[in-house]
N, C-alpha and C positions, 0 to 999 in steps of 0.2 A: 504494500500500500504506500503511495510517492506521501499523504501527508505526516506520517511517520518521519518520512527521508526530511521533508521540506519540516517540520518542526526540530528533528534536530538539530536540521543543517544552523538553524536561527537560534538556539541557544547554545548552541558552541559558541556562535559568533555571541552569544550576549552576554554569557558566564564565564567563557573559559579564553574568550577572546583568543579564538584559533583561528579567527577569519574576520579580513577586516570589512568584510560585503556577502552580503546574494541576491543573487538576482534568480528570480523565478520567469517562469515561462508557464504557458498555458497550451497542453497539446490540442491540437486544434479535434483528431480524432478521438480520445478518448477521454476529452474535456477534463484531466486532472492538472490542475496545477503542479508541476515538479522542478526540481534543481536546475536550472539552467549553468551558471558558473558562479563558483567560491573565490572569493579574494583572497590571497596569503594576508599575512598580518601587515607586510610594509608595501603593499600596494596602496595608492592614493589617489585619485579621485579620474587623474588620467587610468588608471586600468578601469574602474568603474564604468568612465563614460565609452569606453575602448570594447568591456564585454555587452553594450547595450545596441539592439538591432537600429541599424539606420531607417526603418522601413515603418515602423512603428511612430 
């Protein structure tokens, strides 16, 4: 089940600060929201806007 994956992914990044982002995606076919890509800890705001679709 992805909201498992996408909750933990989000309290890593909030508790344990293992990740300095996430960005989620919505698959279009099976309508679940899941992990799209995780930030390492010293990424900054260029890798955030870098893993975001241009199309959106």
């Amino acid at each position: 089940m992805r909201v498992k994956e996408c909750l933990s992914s989000f309290m890593e990044m909030k508790w344990k600060k293992a990740s300095r982002y996430v960005v989620y995606k919505i698959d279009e076919k099976s309508r679940e929201v899941m992990v799209d890509k995780v930030g390492r800890p010293g990424d900054g705001y260029e890798g955030l806007a870098a893993s975001l679709p241009l199309n959106d």
